[in-house]
N, C-alpha and C positions, 0 to 999 in steps of 0.2 A: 697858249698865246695865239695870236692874231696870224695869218700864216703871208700874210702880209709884208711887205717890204718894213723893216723899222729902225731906229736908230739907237744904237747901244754905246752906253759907256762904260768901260770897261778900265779898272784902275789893277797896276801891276799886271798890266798885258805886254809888259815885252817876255816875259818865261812863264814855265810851270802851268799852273794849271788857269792863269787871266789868258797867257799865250794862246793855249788849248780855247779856251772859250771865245777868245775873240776867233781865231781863224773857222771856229765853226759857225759862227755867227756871220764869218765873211763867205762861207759855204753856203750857206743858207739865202745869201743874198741879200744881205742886210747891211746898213753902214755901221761903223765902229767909230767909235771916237777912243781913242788907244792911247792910256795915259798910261807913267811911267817915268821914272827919273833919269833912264840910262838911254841917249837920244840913238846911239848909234843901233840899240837893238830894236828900237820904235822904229827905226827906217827901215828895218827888216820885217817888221810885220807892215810897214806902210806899202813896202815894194808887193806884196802879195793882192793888193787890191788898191793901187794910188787913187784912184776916183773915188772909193766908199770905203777910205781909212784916213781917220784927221788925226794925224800924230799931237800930241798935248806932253812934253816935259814938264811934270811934276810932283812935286813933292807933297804926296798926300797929307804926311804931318804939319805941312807950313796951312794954316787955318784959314787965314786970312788970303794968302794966293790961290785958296784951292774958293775962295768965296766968288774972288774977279776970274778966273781962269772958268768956274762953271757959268758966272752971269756971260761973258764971254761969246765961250759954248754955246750958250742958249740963244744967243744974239743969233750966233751964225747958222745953227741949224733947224732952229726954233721948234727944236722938240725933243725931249728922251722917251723913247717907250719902255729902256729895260736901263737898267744901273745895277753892276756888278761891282762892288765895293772888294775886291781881291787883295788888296795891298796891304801888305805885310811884314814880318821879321819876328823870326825867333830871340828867344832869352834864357839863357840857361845859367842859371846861378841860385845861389841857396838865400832863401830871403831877410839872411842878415847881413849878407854884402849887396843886397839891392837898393841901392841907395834913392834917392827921391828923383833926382834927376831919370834917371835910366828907368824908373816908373813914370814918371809922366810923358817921356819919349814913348811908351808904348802906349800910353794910354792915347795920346796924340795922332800917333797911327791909327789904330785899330777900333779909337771912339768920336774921338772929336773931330777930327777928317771924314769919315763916311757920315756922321753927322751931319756936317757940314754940307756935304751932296746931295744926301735927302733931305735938307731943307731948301737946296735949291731947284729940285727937280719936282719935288710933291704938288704946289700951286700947279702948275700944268696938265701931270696928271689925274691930277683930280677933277680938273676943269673939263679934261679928257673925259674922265669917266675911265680910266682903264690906266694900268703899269704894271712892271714889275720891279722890283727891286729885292736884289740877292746878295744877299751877305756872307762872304765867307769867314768862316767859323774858323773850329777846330776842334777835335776830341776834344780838345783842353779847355773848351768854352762848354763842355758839360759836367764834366769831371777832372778834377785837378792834381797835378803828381808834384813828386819831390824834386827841386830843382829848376821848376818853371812856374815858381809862384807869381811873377810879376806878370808871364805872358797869358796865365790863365786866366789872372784879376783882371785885364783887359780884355781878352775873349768872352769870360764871364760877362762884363758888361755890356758888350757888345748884343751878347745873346739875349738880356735882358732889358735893352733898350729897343731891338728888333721886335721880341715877343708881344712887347707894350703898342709897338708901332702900328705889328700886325691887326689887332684892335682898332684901334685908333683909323686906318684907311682904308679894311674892308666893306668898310658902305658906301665908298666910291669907287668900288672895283677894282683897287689897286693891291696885287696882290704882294706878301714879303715872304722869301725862305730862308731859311737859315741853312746853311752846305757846315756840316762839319766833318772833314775829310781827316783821316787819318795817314798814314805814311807814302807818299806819295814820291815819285823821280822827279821831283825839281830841284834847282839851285841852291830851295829855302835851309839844306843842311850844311850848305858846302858856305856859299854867299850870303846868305841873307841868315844867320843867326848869329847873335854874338854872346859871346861864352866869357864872361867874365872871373876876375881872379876867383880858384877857388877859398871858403872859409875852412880853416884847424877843422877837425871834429864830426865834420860831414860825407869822410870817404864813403860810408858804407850807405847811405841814400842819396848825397845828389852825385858823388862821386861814381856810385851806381847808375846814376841815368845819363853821366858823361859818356861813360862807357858806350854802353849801349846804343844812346843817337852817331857815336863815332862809327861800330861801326856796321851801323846801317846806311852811312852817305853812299852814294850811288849806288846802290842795292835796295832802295825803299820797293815794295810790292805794289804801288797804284801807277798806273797809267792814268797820267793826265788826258790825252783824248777822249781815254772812256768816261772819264769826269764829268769834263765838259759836254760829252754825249747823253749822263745819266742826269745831267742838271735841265739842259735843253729838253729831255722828257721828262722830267718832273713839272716846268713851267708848261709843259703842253696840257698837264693834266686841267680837268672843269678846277677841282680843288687842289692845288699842289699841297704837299706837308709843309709843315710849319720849320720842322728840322728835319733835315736828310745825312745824317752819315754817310760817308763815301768809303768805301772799301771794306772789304771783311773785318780786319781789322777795326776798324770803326764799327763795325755793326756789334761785333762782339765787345767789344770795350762798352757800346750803348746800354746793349743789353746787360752786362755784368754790373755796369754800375745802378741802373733802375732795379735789378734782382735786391742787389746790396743796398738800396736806398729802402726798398718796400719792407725786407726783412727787420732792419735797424727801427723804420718808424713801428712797424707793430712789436717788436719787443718794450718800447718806451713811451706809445700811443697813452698808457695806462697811467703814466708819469705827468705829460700834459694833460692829459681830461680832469687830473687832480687839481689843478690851480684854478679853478673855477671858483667863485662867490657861492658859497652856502646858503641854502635855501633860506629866505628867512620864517620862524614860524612864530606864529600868533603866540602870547604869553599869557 
């Protein structure tokens, strides 16, 4: 990135790891526009830099206010150089009790809200000639487990809406990464997931993953500063990656599931080559 003075938007910057991001961004010397639904902890990252942090309440799933809230934005600062699209929430339930509603709640967050933001922020940057725009992910936006089918179908698309993006803006210099960070100390285990009724019949796999995120709450292995530190030199790099995993954990879940991916295709490589049209020959 530009080493320059710049203006970042950063959604789900009052904790975890948008928290971490914005205040290194305010380290760096750069403005934040520090969005977020919960006002009283937005005033506590606004107290850390009142001149170059614009506090912004809201509700990244509400579509339509997050349209007028960035045209807004843009009014007042008349510019984004970086858009961190952080905002989030867990779902933990088996996906026969995941009902349509509590699917398009996440999809809402996690696609059509940061949609939304890089539709309002792209026009400029491009005009620019330079951005970045970073999306966080998640392990589960690569690979998907038992118990968080609805939050991976949202991550998933998210990662897939990004990867297309990243195409799509690098002839204007605008770069996108994908962050999919694995188990990290923020609030997202305690606060911010909701764990719906369990289904009859499921103890032994999503029952099993209840278990396990219980109890890893406050004990997860990532430090968010380092996050925010490993994200900031990735966007420093000429080409940053397209996906970055965060944490060991996430590197080896990466790794384990591309091992398991390339294994599986060449066992049944031989399966698809067969569905081809047969040659036709002369009679």
């Amino acid at each position: 990135m530009d080493s320059g003075r710049e203006v970042w938007l950063v959604t789900g910057a009052s904790v975890g790891i948008g928290r971490a991001i914005a205040e290194r961004a305010l380290t760096a010397g750069h403005t934040v526009i520090a969005v977020a639904r919960r006002k009283q902890l937005l005033d506590e990252v606004a107290a850390l830099a009142p001149e170059r942090v614009v506090p912004l309440v809201l509700d990244v799933s509400d579509v339509p206010a997050v349209e007028k809230a960035a045209a807004e934005v843009l009014d007042r600062v008349g510019r984004i150089d970086v858009l961190v699209n952080n905002a989030g929430r867990g779902h933990l339930a088996a996906a026969e009790g995941t009902s349509d509603e509590e699917l398009r709640k996440l999809f809402d967050l996690h696609v059509f809200g940061p949609a939304a933001l890089v539709r309002a922020v792209l026009p400029l940057m491009r005009a620019r000639g330079g951005g970045a725009i970073v999306q966080l992910s998640s392990l589960g936006g690569r690979m998907a487990y038992a118990g968080v089918s609805g939050y991976c179908a949202s991550k998933f698309a998210l990662e897939g809406y990004s990867e297309a993006l990243a195409g799509e803006v690098a002839p204007f210099g605008v770069k996108v990464m994908i962050v999919e960070p694995g188990a990290f100390r923020t609030d997202a285990s305690a606060h911010a997931l909701d764990v719906v009724s369990e289904v009859p019949g499921y103890e032994a796999s999503v029952g099993a993953v209840r278990a396990k995120v219980r109890s890893v709450v406050g004990n997860e292995p990532g430090d968010p500063a380092k996050a925010a530190e490993a994200i900031f030199t990735a966007l420093e790099a000429e080409q940053p990656p397209l996906r970055l995993p965060l944490g060991p954990d996430a590197v080896a879940g990466a790794t384990m599931h591309l091992t398991n991916a390339r294994t599986e295709l060449e066992k049944w490589a031989h399966l698809g080559r067969s569905t081809n049209f047969d040659p036709v020959t002369a009679s």
